[in-house]
TORKOL-4160 file (C-alpha; in steps of 0.2 Angstrom, whole numbers, padded with zeros to 4 digits, m for minus):
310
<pt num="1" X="0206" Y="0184" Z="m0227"/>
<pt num="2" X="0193" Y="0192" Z="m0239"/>
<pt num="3" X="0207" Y="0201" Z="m0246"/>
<pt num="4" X="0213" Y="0185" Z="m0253"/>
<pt num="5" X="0198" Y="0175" Z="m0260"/>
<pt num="6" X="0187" Y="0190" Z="m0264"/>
<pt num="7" X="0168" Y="0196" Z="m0258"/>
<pt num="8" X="0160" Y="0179" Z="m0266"/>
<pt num="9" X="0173" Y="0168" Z="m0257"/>
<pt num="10" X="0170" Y="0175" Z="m0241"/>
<pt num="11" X="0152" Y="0175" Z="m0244"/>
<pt num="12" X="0151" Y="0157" Z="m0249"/>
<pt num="13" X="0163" Y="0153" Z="m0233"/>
<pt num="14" X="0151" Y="0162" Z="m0222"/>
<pt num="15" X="0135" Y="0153" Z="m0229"/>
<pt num="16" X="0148" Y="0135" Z="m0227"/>
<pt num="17" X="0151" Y="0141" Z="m0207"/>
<pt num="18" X="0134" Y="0145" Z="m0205"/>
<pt num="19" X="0126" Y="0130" Z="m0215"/>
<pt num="20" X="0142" Y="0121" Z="m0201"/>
<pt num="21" X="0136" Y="0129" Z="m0183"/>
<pt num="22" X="0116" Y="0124" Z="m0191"/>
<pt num="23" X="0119" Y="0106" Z="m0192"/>
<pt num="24" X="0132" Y="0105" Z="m0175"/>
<pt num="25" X="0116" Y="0113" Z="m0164"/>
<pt num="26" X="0103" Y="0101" Z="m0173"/>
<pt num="27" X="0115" Y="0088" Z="m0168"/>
<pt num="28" X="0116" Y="0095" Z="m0150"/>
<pt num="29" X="0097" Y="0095" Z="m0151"/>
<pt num="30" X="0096" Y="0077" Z="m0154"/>
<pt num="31" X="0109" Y="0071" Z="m0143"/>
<pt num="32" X="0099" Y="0078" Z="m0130"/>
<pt num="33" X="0081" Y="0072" Z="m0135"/>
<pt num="34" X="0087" Y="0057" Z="m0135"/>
<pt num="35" X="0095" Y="0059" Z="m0118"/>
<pt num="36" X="0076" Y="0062" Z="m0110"/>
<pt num="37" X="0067" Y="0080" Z="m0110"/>
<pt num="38" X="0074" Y="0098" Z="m0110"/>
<pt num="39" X="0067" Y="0111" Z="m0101"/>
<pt num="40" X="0063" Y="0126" Z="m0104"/>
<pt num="41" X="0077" Y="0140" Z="m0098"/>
<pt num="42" X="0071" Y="0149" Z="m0083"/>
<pt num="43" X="0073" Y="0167" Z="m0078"/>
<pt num="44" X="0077" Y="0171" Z="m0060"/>
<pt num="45" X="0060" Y="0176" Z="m0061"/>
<pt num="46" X="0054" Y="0158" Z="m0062"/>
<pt num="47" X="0046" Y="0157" Z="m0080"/>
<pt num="48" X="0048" Y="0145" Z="m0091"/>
<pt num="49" X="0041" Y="0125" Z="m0090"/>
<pt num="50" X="0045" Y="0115" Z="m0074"/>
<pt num="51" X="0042" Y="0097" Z="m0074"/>
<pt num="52" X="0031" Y="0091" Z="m0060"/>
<pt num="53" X="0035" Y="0072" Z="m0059"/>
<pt num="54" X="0024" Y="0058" Z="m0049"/>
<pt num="55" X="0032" Y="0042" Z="m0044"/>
<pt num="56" X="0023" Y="0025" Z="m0052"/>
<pt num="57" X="0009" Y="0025" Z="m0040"/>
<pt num="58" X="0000" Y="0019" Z="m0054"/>
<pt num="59" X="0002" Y="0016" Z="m0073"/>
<pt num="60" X="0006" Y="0033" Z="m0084"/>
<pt num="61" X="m0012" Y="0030" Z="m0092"/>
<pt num="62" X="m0020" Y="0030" Z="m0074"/>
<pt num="63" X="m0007" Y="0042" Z="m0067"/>
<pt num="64" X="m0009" Y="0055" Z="m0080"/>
<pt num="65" X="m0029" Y="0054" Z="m0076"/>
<pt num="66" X="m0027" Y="0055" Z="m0056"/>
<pt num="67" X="m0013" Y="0069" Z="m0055"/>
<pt num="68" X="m0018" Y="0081" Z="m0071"/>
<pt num="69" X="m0031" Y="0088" Z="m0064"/>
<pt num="70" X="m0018" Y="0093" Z="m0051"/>
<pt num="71" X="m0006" Y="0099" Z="m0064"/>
<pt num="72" X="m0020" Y="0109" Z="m0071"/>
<pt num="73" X="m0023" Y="0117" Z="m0055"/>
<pt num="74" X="m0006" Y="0125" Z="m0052"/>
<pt num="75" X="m0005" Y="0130" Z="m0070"/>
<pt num="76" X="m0022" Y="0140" Z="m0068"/>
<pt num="77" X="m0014" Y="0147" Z="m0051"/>
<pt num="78" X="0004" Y="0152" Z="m0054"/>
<pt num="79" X="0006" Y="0164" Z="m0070"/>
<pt num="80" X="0019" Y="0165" Z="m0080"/>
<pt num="81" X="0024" Y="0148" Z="m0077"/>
<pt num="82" X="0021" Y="0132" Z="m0087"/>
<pt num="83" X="0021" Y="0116" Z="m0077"/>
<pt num="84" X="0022" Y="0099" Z="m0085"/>
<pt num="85" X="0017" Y="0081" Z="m0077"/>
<pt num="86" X="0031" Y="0068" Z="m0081"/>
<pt num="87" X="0027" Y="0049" Z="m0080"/>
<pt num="88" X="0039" Y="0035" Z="m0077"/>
<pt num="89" X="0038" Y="0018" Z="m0086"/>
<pt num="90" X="0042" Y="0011" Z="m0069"/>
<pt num="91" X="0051" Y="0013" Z="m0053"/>
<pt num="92" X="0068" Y="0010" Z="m0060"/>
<pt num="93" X="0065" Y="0023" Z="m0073"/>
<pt num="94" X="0060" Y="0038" Z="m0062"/>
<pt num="95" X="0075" Y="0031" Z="m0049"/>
<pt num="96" X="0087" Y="0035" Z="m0062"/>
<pt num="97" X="0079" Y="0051" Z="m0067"/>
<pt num="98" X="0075" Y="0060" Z="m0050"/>
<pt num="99" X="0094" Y="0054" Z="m0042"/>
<pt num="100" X="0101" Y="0064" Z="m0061"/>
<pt num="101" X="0091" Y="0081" Z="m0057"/>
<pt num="102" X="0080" Y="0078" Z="m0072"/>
<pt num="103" X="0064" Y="0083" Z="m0063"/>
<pt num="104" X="0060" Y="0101" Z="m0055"/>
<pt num="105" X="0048" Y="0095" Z="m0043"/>
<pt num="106" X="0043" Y="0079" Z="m0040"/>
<pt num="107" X="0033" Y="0068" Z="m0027"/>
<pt num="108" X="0042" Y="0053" Z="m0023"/>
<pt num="109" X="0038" Y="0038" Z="m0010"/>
<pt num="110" X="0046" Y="0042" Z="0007"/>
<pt num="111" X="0062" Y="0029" Z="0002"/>
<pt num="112" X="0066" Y="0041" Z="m0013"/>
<pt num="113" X="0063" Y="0058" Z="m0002"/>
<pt num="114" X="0075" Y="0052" Z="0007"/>
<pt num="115" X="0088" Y="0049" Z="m0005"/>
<pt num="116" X="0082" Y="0064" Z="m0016"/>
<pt num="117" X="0090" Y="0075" Z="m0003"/>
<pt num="118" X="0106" Y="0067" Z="m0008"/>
<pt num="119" X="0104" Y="0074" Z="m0024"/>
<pt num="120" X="0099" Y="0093" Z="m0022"/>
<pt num="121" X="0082" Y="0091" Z="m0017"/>
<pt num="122" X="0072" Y="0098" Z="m0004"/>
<pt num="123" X="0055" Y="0094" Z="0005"/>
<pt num="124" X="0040" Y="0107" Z="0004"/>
<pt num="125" X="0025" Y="0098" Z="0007"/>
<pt num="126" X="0019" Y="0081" Z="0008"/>
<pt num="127" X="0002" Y="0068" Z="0006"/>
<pt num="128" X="m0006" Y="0071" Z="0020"/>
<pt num="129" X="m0016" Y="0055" Z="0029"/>
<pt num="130" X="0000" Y="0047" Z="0038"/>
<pt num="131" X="m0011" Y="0032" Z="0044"/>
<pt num="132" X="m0018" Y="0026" Z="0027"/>
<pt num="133" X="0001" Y="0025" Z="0022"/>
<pt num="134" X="0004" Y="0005" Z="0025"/>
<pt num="135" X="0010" Y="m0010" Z="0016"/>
<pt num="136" X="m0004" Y="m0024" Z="0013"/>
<pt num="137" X="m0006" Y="m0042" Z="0007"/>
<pt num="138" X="m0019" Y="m0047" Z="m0003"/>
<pt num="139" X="m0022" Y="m0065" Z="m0006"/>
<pt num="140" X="m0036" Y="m0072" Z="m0017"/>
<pt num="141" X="m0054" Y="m0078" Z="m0005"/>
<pt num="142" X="m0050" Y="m0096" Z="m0013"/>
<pt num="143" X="m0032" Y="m0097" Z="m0010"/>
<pt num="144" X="m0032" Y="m0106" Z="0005"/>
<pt num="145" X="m0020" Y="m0096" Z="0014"/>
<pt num="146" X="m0021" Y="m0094" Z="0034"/>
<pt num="147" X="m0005" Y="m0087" Z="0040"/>
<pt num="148" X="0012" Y="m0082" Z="0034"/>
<pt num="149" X="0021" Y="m0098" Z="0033"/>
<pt num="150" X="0007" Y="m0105" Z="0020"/>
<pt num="151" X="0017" Y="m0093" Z="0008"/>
<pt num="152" X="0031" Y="m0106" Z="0010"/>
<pt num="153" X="0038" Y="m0111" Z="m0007"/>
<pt num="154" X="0025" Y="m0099" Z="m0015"/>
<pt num="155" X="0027" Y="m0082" Z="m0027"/>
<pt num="156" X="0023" Y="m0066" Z="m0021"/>
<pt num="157" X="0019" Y="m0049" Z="m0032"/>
<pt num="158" X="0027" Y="m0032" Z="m0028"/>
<pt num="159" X="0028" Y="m0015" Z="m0038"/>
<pt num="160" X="0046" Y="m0013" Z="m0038"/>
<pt num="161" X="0062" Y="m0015" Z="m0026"/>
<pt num="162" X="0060" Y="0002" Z="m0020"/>
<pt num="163" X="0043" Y="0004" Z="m0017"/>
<pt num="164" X="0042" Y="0007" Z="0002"/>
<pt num="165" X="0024" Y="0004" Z="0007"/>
<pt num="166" X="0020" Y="m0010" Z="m0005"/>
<pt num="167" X="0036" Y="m0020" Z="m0007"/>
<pt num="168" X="0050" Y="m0016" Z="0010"/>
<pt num="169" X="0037" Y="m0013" Z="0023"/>
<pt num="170" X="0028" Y="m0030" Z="0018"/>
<pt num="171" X="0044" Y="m0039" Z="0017"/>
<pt num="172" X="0049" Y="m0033" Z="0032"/>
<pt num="173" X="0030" Y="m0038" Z="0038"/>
<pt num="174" X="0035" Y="m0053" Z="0034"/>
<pt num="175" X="0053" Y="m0056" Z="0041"/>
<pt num="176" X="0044" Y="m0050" Z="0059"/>
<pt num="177" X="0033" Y="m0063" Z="0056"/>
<pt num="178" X="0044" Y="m0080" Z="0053"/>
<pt num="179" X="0047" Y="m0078" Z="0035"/>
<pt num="180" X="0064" Y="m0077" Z="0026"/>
<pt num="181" X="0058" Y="m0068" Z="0012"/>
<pt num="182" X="0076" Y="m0071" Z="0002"/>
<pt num="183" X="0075" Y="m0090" Z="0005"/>
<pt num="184" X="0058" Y="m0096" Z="0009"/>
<pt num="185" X="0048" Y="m0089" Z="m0008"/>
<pt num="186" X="0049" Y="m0081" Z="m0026"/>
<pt num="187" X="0048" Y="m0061" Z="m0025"/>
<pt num="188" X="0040" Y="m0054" Z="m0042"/>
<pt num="189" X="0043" Y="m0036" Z="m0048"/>
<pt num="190" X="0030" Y="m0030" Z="m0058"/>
<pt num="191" X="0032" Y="m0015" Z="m0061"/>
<pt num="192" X="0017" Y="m0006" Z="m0054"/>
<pt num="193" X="0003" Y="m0008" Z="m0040"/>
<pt num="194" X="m0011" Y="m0013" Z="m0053"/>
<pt num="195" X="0002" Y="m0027" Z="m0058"/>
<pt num="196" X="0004" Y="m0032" Z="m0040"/>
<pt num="197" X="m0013" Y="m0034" Z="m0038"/>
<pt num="198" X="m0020" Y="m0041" Z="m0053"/>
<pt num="199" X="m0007" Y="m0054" Z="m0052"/>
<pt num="200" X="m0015" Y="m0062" Z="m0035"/>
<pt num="201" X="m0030" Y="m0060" Z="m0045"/>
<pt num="202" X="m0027" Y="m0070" Z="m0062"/>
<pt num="203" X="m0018" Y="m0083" Z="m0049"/>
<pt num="204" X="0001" Y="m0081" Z="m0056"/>
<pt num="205" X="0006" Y="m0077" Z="m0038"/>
<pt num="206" X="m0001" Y="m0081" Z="m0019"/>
<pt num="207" X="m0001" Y="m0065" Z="m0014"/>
<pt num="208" X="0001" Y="m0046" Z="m0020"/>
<pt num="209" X="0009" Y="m0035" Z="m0010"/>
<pt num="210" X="0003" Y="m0014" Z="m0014"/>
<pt num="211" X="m0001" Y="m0001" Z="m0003"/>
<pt num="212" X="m0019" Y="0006" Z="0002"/>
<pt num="213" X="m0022" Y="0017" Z="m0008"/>
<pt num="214" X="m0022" Y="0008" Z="m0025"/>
<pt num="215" X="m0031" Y="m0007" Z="m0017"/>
<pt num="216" X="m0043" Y="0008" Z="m0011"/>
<pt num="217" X="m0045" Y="0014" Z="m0029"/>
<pt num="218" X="m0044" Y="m0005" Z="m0035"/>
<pt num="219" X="m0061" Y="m0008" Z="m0024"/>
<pt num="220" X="m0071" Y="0006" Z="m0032"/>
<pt num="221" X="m0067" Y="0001" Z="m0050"/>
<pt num="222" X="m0066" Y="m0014" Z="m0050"/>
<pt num="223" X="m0079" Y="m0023" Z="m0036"/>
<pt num="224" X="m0080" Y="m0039" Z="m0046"/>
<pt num="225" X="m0063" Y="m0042" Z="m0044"/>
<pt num="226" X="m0059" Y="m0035" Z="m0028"/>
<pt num="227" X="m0073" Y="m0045" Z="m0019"/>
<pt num="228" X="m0063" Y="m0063" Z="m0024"/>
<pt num="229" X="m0046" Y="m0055" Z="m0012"/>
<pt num="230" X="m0045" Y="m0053" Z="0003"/>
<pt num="231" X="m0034" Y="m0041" Z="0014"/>
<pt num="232" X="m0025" Y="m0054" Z="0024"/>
<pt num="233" X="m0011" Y="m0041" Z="0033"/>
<pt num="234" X="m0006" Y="m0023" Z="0036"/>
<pt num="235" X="0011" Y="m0017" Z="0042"/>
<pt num="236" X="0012" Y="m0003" Z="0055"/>
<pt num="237" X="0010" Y="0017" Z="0046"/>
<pt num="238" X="0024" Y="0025" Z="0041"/>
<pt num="239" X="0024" Y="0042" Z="0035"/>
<pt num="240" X="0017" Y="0049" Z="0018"/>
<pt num="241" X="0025" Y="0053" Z="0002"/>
<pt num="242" X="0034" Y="0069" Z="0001"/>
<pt num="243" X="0036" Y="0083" Z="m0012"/>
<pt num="244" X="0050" Y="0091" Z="m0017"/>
<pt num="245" X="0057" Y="0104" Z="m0028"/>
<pt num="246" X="0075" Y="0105" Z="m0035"/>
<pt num="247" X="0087" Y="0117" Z="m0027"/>
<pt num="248" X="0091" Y="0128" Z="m0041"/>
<pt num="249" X="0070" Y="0131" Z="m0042"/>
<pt num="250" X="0066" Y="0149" Z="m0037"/>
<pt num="251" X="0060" Y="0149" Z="m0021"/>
<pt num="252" X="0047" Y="0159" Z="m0021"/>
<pt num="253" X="0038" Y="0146" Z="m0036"/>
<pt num="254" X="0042" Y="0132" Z="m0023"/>
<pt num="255" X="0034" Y="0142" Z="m0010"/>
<pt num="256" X="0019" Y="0146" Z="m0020"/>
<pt num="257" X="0017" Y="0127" Z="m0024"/>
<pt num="258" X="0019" Y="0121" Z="m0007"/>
<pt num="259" X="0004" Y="0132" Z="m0003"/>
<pt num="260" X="m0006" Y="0130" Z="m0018"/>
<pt num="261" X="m0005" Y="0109" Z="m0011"/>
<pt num="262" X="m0006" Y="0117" Z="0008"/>
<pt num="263" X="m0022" Y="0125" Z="0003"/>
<pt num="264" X="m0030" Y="0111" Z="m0009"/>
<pt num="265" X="m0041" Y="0104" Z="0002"/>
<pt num="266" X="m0051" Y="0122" Z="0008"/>
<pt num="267" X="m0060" Y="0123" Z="m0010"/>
<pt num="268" X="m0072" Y="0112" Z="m0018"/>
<pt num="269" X="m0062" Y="0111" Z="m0034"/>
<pt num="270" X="m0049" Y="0105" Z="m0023"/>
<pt num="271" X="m0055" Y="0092" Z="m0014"/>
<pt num="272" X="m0062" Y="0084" Z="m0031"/>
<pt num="273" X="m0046" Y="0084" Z="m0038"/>
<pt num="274" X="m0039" Y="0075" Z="m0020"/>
<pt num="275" X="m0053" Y="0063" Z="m0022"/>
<pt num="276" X="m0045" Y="0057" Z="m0036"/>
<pt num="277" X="m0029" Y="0050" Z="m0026"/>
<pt num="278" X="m0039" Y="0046" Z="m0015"/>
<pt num="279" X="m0031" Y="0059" Z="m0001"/>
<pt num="280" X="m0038" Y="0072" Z="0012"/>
<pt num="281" X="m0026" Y="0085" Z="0010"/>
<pt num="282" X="m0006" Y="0087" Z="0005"/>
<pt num="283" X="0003" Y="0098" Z="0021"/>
<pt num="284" X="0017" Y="0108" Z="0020"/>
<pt num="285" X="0033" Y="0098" Z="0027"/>
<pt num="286" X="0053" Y="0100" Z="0026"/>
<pt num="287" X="0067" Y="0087" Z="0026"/>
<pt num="288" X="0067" Y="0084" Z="0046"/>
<pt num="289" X="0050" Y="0074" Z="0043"/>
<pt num="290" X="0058" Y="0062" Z="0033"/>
<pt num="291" X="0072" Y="0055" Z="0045"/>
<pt num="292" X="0060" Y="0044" Z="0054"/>
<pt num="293" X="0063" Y="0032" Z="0037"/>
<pt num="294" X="0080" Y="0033" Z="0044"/>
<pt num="295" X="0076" Y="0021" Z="0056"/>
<pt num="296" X="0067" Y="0011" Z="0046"/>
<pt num="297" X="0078" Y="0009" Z="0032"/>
<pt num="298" X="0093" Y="0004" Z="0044"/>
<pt num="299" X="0084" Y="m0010" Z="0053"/>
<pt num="300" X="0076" Y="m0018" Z="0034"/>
<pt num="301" X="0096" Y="m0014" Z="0027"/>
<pt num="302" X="0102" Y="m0025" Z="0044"/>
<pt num="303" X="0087" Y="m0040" Z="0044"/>
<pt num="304" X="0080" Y="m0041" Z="0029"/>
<pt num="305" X="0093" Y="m0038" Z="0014"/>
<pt num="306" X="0104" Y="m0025" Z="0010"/>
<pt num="307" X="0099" Y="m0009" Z="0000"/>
<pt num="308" X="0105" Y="m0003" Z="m0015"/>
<pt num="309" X="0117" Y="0014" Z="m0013"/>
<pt num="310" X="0109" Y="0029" Z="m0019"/>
């Protein structure tokens, strides 16, 4: 071919190919930024950038300033590695991502470990402090409210659908106690547990449903407020949410994780950065913990409404 158009006609149709494969890979690029995240290729020997991702227990302002420090931790631990936290907008959002393997290792609510598996996923640890892991129903001091069927005809806050502690376990809370919670009142999603909460509080619902853990934090940050609700009800404890690493993840970076969480609680830096959650320890685990939400899943899916398929 040069033969034919000469040393400067192959040359300016080199620099043509070139300027070509440029603008095809930059368009590559921002196909895929706008897509979500890339990561970082990893060798076999695990460096690179993972992304460590926390379901919406809180909003990504307070999320980033309860788990960073945790972040920070293993990146200080684990060389060679770079490990990045990753917020969700809300449940929906970090649904979507962890069932499409966008996160390397991720701490979901019990519901989503369970489906995670699904997807490729496996357990290695877990949030320790099963008993503290229960729905609750707050209801404002002045509302009124005495029991369940007061919440007739009324609205009622949650996080998100498939927030199991503060949304399916109240529900079913609920239903156990003579309510049909499809018929009988107006179910909110809003999106996170400081939502749920502050809704009950400003008076657009008659009670929020969250977990205790962010009621725990509400408490201590906010007392003014806190002190106008009340707990009205807890549901029975299930078990605590679960951490779990992709299975193309090199194992021996998962098991360094899962004992870098195992061993947080030995150490004074650790137990500041648990305090934070608030939690007493994370635990090492694996998926057989996680069929006890089995059972619970099948009796809400039969009683109380059908679950979406993950």
């Amino acid at each position: 071919m040069m033969s034919r158009m000469g040393w400067k006609g192959w040359m300016q149709w080199a620099g043509l190919s070139v300027l070509l494969i440029g603008l095809l890979a930059c368009t590559r690029d921002d196909a895929a930024d706008e897509a979500g995240p890339r990561f970082a290729a990893k060798s076999p020997e695990g460096r690179g950038e993972y992304v460590f991702a926390i379901h919406p227990l809180h909003n990504p302002t307070r999320l980033f300033e309860v788990y960073g420090p945790l972040i920070d931790h293993l990146n200080r631990n684990i060389p060679d590695v770079t490990f990045r936290l990753e917020a969700s907008r809300n449940y929906e959002e970090f649904d979507k991502k962890l069932y499409a393997r966008r996160f390397d290792f991720a701490l979901p609510n019990p519901y989503q470990t369970l489906n995670s598996l699904k997807h490729g996923y496996h357990v290695i640890a877990k949030m320790g402090d099963d008993r503290k892991f229960t729905g609750i129903i707050l209801v404002r001091r002045d509302s009124g409210i005495r029991k369940v069927s007061d919440l007739k005809g009324k609205k009622v806050s949650y996080p998100a659908r498939t927030a199991l502690a503060a949304t399916m376990m109240p529900q079913y809370y609920l239903h156990t106690h003579g309510l049909d919670v499809n018929r009988d009142i107006e179910n909110l999603y809003v999106g996170s547990q400081e939502s749920s909460i502050m809704n009950v509080y400003l008076g657009n619902v008659a009670a929020a449903a969250t977990w205790s853990l962010p009621w725990e934090a509400f408490q201590k940050e906010q007392p003014d407020k806190a002190r106008e609700l009340e707990l009205k009800w807890e549901t029975a404890p299930l078990i605590n949410n679960g951490v779990v690493v992709r299975d193309d993840v090199p194992d021996e970076l998962a098991r360094q994780v899962a004992k870098l969480l195992d061993t947080l609680h030995t150490s004074a830096e650790g137990r500041a950065i648990l305090a934070r959650m608030p939690l007493s320890r994370f635990e090492l685990a694996n998926d057989a913990r996680y069929r006890v939400i089995k059972d619970f899943l099948f009796k809400f899916d039969k009683d109380v409404h059908p679950l979406d398929k993950q």
